[in-house]
N, C-alpha and C positions, 0 to 999 in steps of 0.2 A: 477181672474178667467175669461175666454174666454166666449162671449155672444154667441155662434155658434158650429159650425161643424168646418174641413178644410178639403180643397182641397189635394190629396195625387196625389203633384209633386214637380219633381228636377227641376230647370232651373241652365245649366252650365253660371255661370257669372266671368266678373273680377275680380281679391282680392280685389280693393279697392269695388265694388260694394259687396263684401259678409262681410268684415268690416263695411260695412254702414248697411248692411243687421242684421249684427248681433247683430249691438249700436240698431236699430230700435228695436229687438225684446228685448234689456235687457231696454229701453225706456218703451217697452209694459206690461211688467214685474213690472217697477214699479207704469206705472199709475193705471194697476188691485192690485195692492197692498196697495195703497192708499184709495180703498172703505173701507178697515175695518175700518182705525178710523177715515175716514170722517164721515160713517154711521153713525159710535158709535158719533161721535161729532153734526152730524145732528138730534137725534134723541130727543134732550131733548129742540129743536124748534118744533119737527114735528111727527103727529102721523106716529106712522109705517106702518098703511096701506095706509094713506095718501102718505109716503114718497114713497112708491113704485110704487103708479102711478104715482107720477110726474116725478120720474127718468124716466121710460118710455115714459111719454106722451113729454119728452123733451126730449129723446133721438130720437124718431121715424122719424123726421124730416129730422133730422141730417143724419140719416141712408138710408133715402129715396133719399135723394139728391146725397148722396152716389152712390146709384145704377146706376141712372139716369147718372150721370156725368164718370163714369167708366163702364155700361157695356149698356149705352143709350135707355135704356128703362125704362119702366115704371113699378117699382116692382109688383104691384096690378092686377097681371091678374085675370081675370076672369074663365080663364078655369083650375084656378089649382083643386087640390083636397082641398077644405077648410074644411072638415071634418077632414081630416087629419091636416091640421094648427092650427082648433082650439083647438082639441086632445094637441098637442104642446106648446099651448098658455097655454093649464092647467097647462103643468109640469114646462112651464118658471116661470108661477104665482107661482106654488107653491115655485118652488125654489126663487125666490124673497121674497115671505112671511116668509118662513121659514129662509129663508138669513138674514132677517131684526130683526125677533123676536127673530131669535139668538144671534145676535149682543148684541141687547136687554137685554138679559136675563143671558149675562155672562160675560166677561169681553173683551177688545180688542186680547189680548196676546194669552187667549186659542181658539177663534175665528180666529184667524190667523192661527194656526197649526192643528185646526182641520177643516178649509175649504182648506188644505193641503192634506186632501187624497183624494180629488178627483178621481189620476188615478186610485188608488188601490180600490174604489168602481164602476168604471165603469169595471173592471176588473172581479169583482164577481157578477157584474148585467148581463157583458157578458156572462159568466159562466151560471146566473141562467134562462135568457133568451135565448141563442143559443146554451149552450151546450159547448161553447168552452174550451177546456183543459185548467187548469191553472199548469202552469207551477210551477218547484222548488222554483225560486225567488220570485214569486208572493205567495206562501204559508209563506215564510220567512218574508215577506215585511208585509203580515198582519197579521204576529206575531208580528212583531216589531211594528208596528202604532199603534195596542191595548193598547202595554206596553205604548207606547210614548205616547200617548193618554191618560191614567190613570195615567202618572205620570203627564202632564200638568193640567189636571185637578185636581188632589192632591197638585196642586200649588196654585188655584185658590185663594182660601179663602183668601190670603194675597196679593193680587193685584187686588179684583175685584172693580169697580169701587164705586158699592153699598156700598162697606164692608161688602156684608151679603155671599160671598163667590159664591160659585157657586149655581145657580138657576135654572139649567135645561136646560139654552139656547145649552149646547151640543150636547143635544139629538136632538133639532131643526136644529143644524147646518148639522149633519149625515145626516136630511132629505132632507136639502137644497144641498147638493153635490150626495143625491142618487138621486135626481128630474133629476136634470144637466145632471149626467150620463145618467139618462134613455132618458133624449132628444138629448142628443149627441149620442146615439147608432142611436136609433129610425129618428131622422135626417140623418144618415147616410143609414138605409135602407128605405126611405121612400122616400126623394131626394138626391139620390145617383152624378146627374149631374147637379144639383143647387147651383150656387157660396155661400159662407158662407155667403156674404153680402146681400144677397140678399134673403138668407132663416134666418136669424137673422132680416131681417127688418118685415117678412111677419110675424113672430111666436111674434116678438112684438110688432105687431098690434091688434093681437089675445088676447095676453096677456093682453093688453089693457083695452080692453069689458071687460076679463073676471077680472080683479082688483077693473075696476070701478065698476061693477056689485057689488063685495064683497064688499069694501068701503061702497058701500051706501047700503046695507045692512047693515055690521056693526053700523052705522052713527045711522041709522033706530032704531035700537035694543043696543042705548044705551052702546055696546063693543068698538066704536071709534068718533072720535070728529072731529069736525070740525076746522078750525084755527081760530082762534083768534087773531091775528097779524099777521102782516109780521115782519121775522127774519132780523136783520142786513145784511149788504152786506158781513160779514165772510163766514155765512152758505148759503147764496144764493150764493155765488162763488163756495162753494164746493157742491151745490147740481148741480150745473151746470157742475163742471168737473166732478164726478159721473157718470155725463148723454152723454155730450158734447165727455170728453174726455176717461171715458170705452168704450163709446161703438163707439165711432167716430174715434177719433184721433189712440187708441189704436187697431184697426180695420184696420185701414189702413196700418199700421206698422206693426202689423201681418200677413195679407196677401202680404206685401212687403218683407219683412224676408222667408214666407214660399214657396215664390216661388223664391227664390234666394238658400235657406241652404236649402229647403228640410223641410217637418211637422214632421220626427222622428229630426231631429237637433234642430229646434225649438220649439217642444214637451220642450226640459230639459232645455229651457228658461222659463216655467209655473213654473220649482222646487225653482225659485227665488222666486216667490212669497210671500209664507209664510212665507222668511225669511224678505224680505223686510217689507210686514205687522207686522211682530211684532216688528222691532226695528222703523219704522214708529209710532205706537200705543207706545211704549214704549216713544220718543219723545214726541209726542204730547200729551200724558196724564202724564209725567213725571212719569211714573212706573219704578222698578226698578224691573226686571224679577227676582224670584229666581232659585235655583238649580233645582229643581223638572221641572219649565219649559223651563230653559236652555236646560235639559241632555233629556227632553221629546221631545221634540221641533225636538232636533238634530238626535234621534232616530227613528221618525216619514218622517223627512227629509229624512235619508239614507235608509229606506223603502221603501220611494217613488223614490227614485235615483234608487234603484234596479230593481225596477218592469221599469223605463222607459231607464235605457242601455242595460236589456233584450231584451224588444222590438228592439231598435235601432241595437243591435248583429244581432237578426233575420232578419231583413229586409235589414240586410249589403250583 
């Protein structure tokens, strides 16, 4: 999943530059695919609300530098509207919290396919917020994702990693993808002419304050803990690409793809995602997907394929 907004432009380039453009985005594809069973693999070193400020407070750096070296200034102005940022900074936390405690709470497999409907929930957040028509496909698409959605999780019970089946982290995943949504709309009416890199460093600055704030709250009140060791260099590598490379590397590569192909072209390089994630998680936890989540999985996918060559028709 994408840490931002994008920029909505074409640049006419070379074929071999829209080749390189398009390896970069199926590259970006699979290092955001890779969070779910890093997550799921980092979580049983590291409390969950702890894990979600460090991703931040190691990504923020990384992203600053960013800015600075591609658009030569210095992200932290002073005169923006920080009301409005820190507003933003709630709904990134939330989707991080919610991100993390889902992971948490169900298994790799159906945490892949169900942080898979993204578009189709910013779809009907647009709907319930601006009003906007939802078209044929998009009514179809989230019939199909329900079903797809309820047969994955009618899998769960035999590949959760607990063995106690499915625990609820669904319904936190739903939250973590409606947060996303609402700050990817709300980013787009809010700063309409602000580069993604540069409104993805400022909103996870915010985010920041407001994780450590909750952390040490929780910490306070006995609901999370403090660490107790330092993990091996396994989980310190992958909470670093997490950090390093979602929101860095994979950043850079995205904005390099969507000003070459165009943001509806590399829009349908995000529908990799959840396929990557679960046979990613299926590796690494050696699961063995059953039918229920194969045929769920595939149905949810083609849901989501619908609603985004819709888009892509219209904007042709």
């Amino acid at each position: 999943m994408s840490e931002g907004h994008t920029d909505l432009q074409t640049v006419k380039s070379p074929f071999a530059e829209r080749w390189g453009a398009a390896l970069g985005l199926f590259a970006t594809a699979i290092i955001w695919a890779t969070m779910v069973p890093f997550i799921a693999a980092l979580l049983p070193y590291f409390d969950p609300f702890l894990l979600s400020v460090l991703r931040y407070c190691l990504a923020l750096p990384v992203l600053a530098a960013l800015v600075f070296l591609t658009e030569g200034q210095n992200p932290f102005n002073r005169h923006l509207n920080w009301t409005r940022m820190f507003i933003l900074g709630v709904a990134m936390t939330g989707f991080s919290t919610f991100y993390t405690l889902g992971i948490l709470y169900s298994d790799p497999l159906t945490a892949a396919v169900v942080l898979g409907l993204s578009p189709i929930m910013a779809a009907v957040l647009s709907w319930l917020m601006h009003r906007t028509p939802l078209s044929a496909p998009v009514y179809i698409a989230i019939t199909m994702s329900v079903i797809g959605a309820m047969l994955v999780v009618q899998g769960a019970p035999s590949t959760s990693l607990s063995g106690s089946g499915s625990r609820g982290g669904e319904i936190l995943l739903v939250m973590a993808t409606t947060c996303w949504s609402w700050y990817s709309l709300k980013v787009q009416a809010w700063f309409p002419a602000m580069s993604n890199l540069r409104v993805t460093t400022l909103t996870s600055a915010t985010a920041i304050i407001w994780l450590m704030a909750m952390y040490g709250l929780f910490v306070a009140t006995g609901m999370a803990q403090l660490p107790i060791e330092i993990p091996g260099p396994g989980p310190i590598f992958m909470l670093i690409w997490v950090s390093w490379g979602a929101a860095g590397l994979a950043i850079v590569l995205w904005h390099h793809g969507t000003s070459r192909l165009g943001v509806p072209v590399a829009t349908l390089y995000v529908n990799l995602i959840p396929v990557f994630a679960f046979i990613l998680s299926s590796f690494m936890f050696s699961i063995v997907p059953n039918a229920y989540q194969i045929v769920g999985g595939l149905v949810v996918l083609a849901g989501v394929a619908l609603v985004q060559l819709n888009r892509l028709r219209n904007l042709s």
